[in-house]
C-alpha positions as CSV (number, residue, x, y, z in Angstrom):
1,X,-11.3,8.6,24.8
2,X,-10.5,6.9,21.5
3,X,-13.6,8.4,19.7
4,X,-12.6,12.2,21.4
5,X,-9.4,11.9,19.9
6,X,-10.3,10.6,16.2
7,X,-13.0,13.3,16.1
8,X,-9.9,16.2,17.1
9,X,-7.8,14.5,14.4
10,X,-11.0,14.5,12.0
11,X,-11.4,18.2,12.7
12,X,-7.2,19.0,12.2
13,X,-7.3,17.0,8.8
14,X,-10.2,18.9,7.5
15,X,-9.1,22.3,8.2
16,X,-6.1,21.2,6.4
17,X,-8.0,19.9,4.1
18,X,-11.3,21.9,3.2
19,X,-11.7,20.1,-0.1
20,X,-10.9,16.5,-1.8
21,X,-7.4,16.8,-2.7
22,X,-3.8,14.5,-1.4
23,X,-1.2,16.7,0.4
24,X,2.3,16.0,1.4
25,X,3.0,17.0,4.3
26,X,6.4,17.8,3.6
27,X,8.6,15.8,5.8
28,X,9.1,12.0,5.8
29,X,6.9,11.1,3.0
30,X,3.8,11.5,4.6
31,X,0.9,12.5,3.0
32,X,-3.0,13.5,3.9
33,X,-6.2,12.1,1.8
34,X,-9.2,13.7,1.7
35,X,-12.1,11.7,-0.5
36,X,-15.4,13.0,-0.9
37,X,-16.7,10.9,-3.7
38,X,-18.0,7.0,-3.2
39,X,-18.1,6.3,-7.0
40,X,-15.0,7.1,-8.2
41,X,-12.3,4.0,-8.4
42,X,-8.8,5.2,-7.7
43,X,-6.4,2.5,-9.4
44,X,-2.4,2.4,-8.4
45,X,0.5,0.2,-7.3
46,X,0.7,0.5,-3.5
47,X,4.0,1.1,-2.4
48,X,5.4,-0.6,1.3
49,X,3.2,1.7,3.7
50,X,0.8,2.6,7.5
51,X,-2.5,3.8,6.5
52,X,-4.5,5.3,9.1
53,X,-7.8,5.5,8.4
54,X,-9.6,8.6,10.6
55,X,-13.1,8.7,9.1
56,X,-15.1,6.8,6.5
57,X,-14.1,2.9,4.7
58,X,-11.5,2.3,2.0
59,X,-12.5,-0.7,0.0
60,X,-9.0,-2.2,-1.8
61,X,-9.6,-5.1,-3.8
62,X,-6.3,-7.3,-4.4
63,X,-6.6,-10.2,-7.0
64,X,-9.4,-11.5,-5.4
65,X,-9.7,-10.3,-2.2
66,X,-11.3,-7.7,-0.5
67,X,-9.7,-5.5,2.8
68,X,-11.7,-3.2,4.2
69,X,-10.0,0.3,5.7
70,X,-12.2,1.2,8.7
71,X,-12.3,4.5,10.4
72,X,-10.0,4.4,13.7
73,X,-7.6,1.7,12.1
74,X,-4.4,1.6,11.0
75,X,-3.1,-0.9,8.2
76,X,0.1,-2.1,7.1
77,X,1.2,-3.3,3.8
78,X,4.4,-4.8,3.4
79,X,5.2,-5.2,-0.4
80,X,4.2,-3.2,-3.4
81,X,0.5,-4.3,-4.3
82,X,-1.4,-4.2,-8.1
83,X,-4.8,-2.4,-6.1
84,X,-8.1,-0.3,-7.0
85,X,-10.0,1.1,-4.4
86,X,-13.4,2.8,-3.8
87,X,-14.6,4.8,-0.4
88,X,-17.9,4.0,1.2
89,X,-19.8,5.9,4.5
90,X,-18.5,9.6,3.0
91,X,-19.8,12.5,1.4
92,X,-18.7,16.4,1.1
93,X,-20.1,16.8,4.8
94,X,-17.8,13.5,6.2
95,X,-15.1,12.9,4.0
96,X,-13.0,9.8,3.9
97,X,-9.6,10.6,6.0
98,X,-6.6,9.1,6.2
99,X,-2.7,9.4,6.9
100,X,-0.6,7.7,4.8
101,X,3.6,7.2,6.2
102,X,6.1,5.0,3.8
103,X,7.6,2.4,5.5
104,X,10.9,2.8,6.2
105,X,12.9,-0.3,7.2
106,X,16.1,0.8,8.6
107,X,13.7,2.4,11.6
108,X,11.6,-1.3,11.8
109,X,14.9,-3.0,11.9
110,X,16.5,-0.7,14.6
111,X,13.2,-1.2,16.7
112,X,12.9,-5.1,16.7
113,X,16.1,-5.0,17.6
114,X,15.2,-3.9,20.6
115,X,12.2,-5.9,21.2
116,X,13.0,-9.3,21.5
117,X,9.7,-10.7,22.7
118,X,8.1,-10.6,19.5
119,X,7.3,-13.7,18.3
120,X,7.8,-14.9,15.0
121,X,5.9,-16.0,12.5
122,X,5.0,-16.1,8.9
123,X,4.0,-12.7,8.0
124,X,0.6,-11.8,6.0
125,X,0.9,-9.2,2.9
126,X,-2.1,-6.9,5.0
127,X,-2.6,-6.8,8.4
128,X,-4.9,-4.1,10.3
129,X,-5.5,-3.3,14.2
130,X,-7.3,-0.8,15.9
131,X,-5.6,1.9,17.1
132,X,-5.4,2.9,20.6
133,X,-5.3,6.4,22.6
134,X,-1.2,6.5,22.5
135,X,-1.5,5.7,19.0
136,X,-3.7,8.4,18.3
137,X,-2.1,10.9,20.8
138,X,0.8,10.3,18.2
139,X,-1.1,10.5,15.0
140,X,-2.5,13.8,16.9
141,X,1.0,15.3,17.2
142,X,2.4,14.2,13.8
143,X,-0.7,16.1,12.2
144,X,0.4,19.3,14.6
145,X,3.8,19.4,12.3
146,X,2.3,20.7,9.3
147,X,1.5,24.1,10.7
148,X,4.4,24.0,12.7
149,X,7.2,23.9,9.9
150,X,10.2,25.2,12.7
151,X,9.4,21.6,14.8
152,X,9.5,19.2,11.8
153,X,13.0,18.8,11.5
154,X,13.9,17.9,15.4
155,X,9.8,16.3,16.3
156,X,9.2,14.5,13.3
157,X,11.8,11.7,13.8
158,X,10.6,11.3,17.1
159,X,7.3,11.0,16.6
160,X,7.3,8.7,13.7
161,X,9.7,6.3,15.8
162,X,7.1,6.6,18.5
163,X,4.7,5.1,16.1
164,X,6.7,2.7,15.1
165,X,7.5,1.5,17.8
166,X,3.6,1.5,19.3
167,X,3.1,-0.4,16.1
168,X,5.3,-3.5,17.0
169,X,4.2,-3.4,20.5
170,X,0.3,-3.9,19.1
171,X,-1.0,-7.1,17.6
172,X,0.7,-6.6,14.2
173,X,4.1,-6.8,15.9
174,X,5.0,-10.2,14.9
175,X,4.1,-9.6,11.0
176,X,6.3,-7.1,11.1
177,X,9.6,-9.0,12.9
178,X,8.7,-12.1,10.9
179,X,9.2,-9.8,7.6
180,X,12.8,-8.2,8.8
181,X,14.4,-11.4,10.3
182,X,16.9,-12.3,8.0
183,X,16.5,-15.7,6.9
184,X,13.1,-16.6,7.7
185,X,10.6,-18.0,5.2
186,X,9.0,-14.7,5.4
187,X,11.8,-12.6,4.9
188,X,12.9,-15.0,2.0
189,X,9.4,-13.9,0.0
190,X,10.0,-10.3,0.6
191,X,13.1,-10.8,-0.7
192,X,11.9,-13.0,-4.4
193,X,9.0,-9.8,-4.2
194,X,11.8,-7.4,-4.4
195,X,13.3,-9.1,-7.3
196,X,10.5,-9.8,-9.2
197,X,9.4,-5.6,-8.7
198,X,13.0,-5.0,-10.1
199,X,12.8,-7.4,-12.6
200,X,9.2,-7.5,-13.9
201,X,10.1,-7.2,-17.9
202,X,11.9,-9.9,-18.4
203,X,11.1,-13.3,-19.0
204,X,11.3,-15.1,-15.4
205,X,10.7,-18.4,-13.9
206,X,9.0,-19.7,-10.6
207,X,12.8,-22.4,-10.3
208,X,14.9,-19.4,-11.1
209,X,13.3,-17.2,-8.3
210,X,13.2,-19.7,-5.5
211,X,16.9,-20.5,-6.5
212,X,17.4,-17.3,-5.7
213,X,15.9,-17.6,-2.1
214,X,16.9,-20.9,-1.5
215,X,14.2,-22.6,-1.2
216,X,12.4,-25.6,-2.7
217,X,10.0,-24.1,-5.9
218,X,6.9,-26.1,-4.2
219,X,7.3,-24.5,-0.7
220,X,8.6,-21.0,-2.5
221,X,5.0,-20.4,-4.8
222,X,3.1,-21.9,-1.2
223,X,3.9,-19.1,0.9
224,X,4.2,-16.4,-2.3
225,X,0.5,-17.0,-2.6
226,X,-0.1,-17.0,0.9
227,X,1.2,-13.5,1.0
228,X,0.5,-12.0,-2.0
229,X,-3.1,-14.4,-3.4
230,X,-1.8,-14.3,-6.4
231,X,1.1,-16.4,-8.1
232,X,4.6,-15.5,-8.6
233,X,4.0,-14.7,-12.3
234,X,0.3,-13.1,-11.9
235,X,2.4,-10.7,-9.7
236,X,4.6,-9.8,-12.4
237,X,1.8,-9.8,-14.8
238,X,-0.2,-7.2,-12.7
239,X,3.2,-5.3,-12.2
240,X,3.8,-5.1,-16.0
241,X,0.1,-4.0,-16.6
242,X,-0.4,-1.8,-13.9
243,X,2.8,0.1,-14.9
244,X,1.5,0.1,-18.6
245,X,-2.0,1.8,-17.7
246,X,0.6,4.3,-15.7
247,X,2.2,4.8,-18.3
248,X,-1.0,5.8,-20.7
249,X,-2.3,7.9,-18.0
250,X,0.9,9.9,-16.6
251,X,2.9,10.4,-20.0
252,X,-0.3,9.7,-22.8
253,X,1.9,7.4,-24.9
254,X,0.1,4.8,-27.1
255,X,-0.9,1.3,-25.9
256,X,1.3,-0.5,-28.1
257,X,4.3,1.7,-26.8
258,X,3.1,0.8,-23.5
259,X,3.1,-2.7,-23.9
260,X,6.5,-3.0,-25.4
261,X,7.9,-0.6,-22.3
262,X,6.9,-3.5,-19.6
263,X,8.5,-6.3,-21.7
264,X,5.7,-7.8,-23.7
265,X,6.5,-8.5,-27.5
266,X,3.3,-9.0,-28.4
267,X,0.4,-6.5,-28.3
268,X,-2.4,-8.8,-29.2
269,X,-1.2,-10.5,-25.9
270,X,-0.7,-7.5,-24.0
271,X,-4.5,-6.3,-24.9
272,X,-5.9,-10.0,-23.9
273,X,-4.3,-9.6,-20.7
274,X,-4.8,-5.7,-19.6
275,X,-8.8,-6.8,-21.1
276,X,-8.9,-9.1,-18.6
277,X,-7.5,-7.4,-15.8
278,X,-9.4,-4.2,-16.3
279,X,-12.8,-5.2,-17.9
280,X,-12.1,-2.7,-20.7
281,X,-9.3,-2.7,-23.5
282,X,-6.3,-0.3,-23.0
283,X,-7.2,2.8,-24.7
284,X,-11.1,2.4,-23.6
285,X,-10.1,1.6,-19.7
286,X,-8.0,5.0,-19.8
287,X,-10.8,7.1,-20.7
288,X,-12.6,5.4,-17.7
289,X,-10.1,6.6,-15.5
290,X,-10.6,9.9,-16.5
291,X,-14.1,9.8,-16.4
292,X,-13.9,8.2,-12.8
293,X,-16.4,5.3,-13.8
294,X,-13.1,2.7,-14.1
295,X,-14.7,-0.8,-12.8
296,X,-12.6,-2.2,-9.8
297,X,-9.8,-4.7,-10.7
């Protein structure tokens, strides 16, 4: 049944869809992807979201990790992550195919609410399960929506909280209520991530953000790296270069301007760091970008 379903979700997506391209659906943030290319790397900070992978692999290299998107699962990321990505197992003929949906918390905090046998524990920045036939009976009907504009504003709500609330009921679950408990270690991270993302030009210290927290600067940077495999400071690193390449790429300014625009005050530093980051040196790694032959993160 699961395999009949992801191949009428295939087929809906692709009609939609007849050539690479990234569409909003145009209700709740959601969006379709359509990749037919292997080689090219797609660089970007990814933002709090479900992916649902319906045909072909994702390969997203954080720091120095790699997840691997497969074809009839969904995945979760909880904070804003520095990634590059490549597809694998696609071509013109099968295309890589996915839904992306933001994550919205104020529908995650109703739901736990009322689902008290989660159990808690310390959440993971990623985590993936398979999706199952309700699941994708809901995927199914979300996708439905775009051609049917007059249901959107009375189905979409529903349907979203639907897979929401599959969601938590699924293996993931307890990530997820870990995350949104108020006080918990977990929440405490997502809450130093958060200031760190809003904070990431200015000069900041590993004390001053567990202060923040409350809690201890030894167990705070333990569990940051846990989550995110990268320090407290590497994170606000990537976050400043990241942004910077953005910056190049979406409004062409210069990489000096660039530099000073994320907080650094020195360029010689800035290049040494974005260098190391991206194998190439700011104005070089752009044109890679453009060319689509970028080198993953």
């Amino acid at each position: 049944m699961e395999e009949k379903l992801l191949k009428e979700i295939k087929s809906k997506l692709i009609n939609i869809m007849p050539d690479e391209s990234e569409i909003d659906a145009g209700f709740n943030g959601i969006k379709f992807y359509r990749r037919n290319n292997v080689k090219k790397t797609h660089i970007c900070i990814q933002c709090p979201c479900i992916i649902f992978v319906v045909n072909g692999e994702k390969h997203t290299h954080i720091s120095s990790e790699n997840f691997i998107f497969k074809k009839g699962y969904y995945h979760i990321t909880y904070i804003d992550y520095p990634v590059s990505s490549h597809f694998s197992s696609i071509s013109e003929d099968n295309p890589y195919l996915s839904v992306y949906i933001p994550v919205d918390n104020a529908v995650i905090t109703e739901i736990i609410k009322n689902i008290n046998y989660i159990p808690a524990v310390i959440f993971k920045g990623i985590s993936e399960s398979r999706a199952d036939d309700k699941l994708l009976e809901a995927y199914s009907r979300l996708i439905d929506l775009y051609n049917k504009p007059d249901e959107i504003s009375f189905m979409s709500e529903l349907i979203i909280k639907e897979i929401y609330y599959r969601i938590l009921n699924g293996p993931v679950g307890a990530d997820l209520k870990a995350l949104y408990t108020f006080g918990s270690q977990s929440n405490k991270i997502y809450q130093a991530i958060e200031f760190i993302k809003n904070n990431f030009k200015e000069y900041l210290q590993i004390e001053d953000i567990a202060s923040k927290v409350n809690m201890a600067p030894s167990t705070f940077f333990r569990n940051f790296k846990a989550v995110t495999m990268i320090s407290p400071l590497q994170y606000q690193k990537r976050l400043r270069l990241y942004e910077a390449q953005r910056l190049m790429l979406a409004e062409g300014i210069t990489a000096s301007d660039a530099a000073y625009n994320v907080g650094y005050e020195s360029i010689t530093q800035f290049t040494r760091e974005y260098k190391k980051l991206f194998h190439s040196s700011p104005a070089r790694n752009i044109k890679e970008i453009i060319n689509g032959t970028a080198k993953p993160a």
